[in-house]
C-alpha positions as a printed NumPy array, in Angstrom:
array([[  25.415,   71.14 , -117.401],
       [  25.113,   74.903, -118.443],
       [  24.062,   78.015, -116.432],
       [  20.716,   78.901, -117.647],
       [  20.276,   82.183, -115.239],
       [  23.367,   83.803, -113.56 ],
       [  24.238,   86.593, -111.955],
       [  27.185,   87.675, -114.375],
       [  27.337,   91.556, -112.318],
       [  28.917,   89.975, -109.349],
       [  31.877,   87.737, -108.783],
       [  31.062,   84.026, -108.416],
       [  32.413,   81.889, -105.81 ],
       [  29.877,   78.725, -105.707],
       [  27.208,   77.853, -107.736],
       [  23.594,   77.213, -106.471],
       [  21.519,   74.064, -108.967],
       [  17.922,   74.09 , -108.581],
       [  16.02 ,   70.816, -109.763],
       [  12.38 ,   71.851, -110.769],
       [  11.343,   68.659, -112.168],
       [   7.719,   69.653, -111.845],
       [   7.769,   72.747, -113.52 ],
       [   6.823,   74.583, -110.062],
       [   9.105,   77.613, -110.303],
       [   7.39 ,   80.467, -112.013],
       [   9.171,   83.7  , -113.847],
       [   8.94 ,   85.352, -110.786],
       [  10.067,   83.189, -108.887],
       [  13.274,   82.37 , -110.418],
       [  13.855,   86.643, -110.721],
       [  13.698,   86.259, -107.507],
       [  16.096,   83.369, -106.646],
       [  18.464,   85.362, -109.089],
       [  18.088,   88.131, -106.498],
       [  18.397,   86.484, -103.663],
       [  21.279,   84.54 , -103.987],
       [  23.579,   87.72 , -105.95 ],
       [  26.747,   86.314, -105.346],
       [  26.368,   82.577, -106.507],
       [  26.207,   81.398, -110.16 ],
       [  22.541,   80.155, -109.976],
       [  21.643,   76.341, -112.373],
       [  17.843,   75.345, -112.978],
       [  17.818,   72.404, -114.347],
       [  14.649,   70.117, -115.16 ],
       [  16.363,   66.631, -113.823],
       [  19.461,   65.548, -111.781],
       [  22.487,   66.791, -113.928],
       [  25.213,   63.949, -114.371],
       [  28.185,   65.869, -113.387],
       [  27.524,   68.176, -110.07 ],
       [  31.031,   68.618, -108.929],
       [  31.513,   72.04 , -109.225],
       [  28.245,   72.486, -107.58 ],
       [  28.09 ,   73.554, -103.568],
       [  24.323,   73.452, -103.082],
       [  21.528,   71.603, -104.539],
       [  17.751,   72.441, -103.98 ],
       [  15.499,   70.149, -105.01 ],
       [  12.185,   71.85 , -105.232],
       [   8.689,   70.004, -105.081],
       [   5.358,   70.869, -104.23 ],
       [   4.63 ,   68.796, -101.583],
       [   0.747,   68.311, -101.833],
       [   1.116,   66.877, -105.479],
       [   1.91 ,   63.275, -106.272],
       [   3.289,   64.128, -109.227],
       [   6.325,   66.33 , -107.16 ],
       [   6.594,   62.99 , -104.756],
       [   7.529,   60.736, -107.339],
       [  10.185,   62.886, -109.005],
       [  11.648,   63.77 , -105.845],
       [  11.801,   60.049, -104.654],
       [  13.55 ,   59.205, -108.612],
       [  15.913,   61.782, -108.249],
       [  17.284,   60.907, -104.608],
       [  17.255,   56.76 , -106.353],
       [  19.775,   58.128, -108.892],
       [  21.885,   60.829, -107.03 ],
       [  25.192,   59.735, -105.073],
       [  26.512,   61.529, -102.128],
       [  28.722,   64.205, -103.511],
       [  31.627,   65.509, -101.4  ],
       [  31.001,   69.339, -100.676],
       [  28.008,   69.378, -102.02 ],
       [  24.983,   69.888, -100.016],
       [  21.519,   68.694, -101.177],
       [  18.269,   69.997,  -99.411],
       [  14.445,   69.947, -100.33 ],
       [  12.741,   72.626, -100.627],
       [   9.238,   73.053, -100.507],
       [   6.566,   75.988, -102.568],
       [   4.717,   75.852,  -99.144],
       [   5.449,   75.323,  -95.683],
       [   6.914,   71.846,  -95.336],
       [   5.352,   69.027,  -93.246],
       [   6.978,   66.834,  -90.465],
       [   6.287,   63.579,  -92.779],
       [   9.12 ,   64.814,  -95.529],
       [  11.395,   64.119,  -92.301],
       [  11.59 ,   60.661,  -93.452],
       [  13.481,   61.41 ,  -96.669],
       [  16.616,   62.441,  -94.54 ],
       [  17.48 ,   58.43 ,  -94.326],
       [  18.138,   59.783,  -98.596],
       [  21.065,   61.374,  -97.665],
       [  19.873,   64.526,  -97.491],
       [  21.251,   67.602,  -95.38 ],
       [  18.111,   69.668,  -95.21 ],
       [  14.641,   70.405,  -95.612],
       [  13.69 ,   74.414,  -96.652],
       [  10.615,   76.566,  -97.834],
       [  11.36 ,   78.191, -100.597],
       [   9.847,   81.363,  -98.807],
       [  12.058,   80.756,  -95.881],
       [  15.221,   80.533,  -98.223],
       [  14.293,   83.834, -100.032],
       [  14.128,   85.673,  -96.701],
       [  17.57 ,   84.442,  -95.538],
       [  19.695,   83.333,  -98.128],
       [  23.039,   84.143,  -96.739],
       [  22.05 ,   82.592,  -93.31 ],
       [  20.845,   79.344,  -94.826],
       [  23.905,   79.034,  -96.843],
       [  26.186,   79.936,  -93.794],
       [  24.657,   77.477,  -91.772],
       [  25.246,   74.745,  -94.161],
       [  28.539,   75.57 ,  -94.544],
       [  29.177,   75.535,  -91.115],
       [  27.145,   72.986,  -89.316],
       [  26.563,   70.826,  -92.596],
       [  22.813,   70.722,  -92.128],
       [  19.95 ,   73.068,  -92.165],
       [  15.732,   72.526,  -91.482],
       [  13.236,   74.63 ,  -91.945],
       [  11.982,   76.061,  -88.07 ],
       [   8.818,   74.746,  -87.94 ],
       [   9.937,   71.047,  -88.164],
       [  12.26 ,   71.456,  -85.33 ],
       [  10.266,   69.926,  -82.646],
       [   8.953,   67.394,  -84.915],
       [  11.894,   65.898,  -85.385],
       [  12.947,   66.192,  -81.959],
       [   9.793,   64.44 ,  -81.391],
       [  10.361,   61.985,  -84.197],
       [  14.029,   61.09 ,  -82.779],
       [  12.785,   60.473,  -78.921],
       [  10.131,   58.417,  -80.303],
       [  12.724,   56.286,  -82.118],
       [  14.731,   55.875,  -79.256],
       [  12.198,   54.875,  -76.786],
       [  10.932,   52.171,  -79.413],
       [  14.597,   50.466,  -78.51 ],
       [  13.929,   50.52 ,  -75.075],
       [  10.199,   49.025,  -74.197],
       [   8.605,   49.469,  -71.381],
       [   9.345,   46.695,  -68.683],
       [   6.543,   47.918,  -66.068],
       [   4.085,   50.657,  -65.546],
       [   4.331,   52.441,  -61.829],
       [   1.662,   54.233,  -60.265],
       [   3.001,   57.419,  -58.668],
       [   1.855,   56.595,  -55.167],
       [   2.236,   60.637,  -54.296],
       [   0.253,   61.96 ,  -56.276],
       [  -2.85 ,   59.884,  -54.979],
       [  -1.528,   59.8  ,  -51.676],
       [  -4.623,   61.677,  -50.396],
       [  -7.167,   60.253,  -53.368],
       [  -6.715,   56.732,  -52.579],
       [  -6.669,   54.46 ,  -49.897],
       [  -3.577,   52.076,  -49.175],
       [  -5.31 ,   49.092,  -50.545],
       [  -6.756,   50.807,  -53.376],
       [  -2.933,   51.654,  -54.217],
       [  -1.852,   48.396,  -53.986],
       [  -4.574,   46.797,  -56.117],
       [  -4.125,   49.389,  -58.84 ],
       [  -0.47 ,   48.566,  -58.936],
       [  -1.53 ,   45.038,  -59.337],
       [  -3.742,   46.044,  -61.808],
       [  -0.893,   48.183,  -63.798],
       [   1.092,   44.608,  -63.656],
       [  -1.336,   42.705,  -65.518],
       [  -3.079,   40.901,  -62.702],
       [  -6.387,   39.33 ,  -62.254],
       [  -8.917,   39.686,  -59.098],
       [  -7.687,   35.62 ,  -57.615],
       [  -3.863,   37.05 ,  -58.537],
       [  -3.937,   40.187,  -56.615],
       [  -6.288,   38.698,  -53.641],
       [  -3.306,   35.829,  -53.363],
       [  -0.286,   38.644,  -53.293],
       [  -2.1  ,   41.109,  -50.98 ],
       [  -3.793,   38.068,  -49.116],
       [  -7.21 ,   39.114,  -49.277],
       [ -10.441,   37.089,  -50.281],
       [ -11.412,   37.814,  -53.74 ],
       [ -14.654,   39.293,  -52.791],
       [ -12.571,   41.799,  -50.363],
       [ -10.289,   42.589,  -53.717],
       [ -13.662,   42.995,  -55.873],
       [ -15.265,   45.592,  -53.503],
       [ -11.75 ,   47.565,  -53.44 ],
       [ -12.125,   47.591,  -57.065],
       [ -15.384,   49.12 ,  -57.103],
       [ -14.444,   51.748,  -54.82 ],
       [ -11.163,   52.895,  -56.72 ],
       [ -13.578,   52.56 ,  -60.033],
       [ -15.805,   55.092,  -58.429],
       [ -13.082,   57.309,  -57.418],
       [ -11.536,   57.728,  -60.606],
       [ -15.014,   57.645,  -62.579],
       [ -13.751,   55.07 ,  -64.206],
       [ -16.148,   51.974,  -66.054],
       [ -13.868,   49.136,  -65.867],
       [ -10.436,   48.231,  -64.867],
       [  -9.191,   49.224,  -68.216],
       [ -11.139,   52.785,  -68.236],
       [  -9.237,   52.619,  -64.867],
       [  -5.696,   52.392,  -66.311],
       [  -6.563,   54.797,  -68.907],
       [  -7.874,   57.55 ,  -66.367],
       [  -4.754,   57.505,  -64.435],
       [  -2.017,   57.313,  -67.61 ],
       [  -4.383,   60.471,  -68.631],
       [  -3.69 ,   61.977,  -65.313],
       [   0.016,   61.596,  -65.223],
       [  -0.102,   59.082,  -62.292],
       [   2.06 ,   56.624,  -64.249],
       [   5.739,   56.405,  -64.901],
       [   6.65 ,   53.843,  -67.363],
       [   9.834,   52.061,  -66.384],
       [  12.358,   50.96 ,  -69.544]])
């Protein structure tokens, strides 16, 4: 692997490979990658060098909204390894989406615009060095997202509560009970043998607590209040 642009002014302490499969970087560009990053030895290769040990970052850059960028990116994480100290990041022409988040189960430590990178290069490669990891800010609460969403999916939800105090003065006791009932699954003979009611008694509650919540249906019901936040859901 050869240096094809480097900065040979300024002493070099780590070098910096850029993998442009797709041709995306222009001239100006890359004089400006050269710029930004004065103090690294700077690589651009075409496709994933075979020997990157005396490399300490690796960008590879794709343009996210072609297919073409996609499927090199996915080939080149297939063939890489996980180098020790070496950090390997994707960076992005444009502003990078929350659905690249997936390609950190690749082994990679970082998702970057290239904008972002050219406006703080000694940051990003400060934070790498010292937290091992660094992502672009506007994916921040997707991925916070994106991890409470995987956690919850290991814990399902055993029941859905109503949140008696927040219709405390909305409903009436019955009507709280038989929307509970409802939450649980229940039919109209089910809940008129628990609350020990005739099942024409239970049908006319219904119809009131429909009304109240301008609700169609005992489903429309269930929606209306989840809406509402009148529902905790118990894991």
């Amino acid at each position: 692997m050869k240096s094809l642009y480097s900065n040979k002014d300024t002493a070099t302490t780590d070098k910096v490979l850029f993998i442009d499969c797709d041709h995306c970087l222009t001239s100006e560009m890359k004089n400006k990658l050269l710029a930004g990053v004065a103090n690294k030895e700077v690589i651009i290769e075409k496709s994933y060098p075979n020997n990157v040990n005396d490399v300490r970052y690796i960008f590879i850059l794709i343009e996210e909204t072609k297919q073409i960028s996609i499927d090199c990116l996915e080939s080149l994480l297939i063939k890489r390894g996980k180098e020790k100290h070496t950090y390997t990041l994707l960076m992005t022409v444009d502003s990078p989406s929350k659905k690249l988040l997936s390609y950190f189960n690749h082994n990679l430590d970082g998702i970057i615009s290239l904008k972002s990178f050219l406006k703080g290069v000694p940051h990003v490669l400060k934070t790498l060095d010292e937290f091992g990891v660094f992502l672009e800010q506007n994916l921040h609460s997707d991925l916070i997202v994106d991890i409470q969403r995987k956690k919850m999916k290991d814990h399902p939800i055993k029941q859905l509560v109503l949140r008696v105090e927040d219709v405390e003065n909305i409903l009436t006791r019955n009507e709280k009970k038989v929307l509970q009932y409802i939450l649980d699954g229940h039919n109209n003979r089910k809940i008129a043998e628990l609350m020990f009611l005739a099942p024409s008694t239970v049908s006319t509650v219904i119809s009131h607590l429909l009304k109240k919540l301008g609700a169609n249906d005992r489903t429309d019901a269930m929606v209306q209040i989840i809406r509402r936040g009148w529902v905790d859901a118990v894991r």
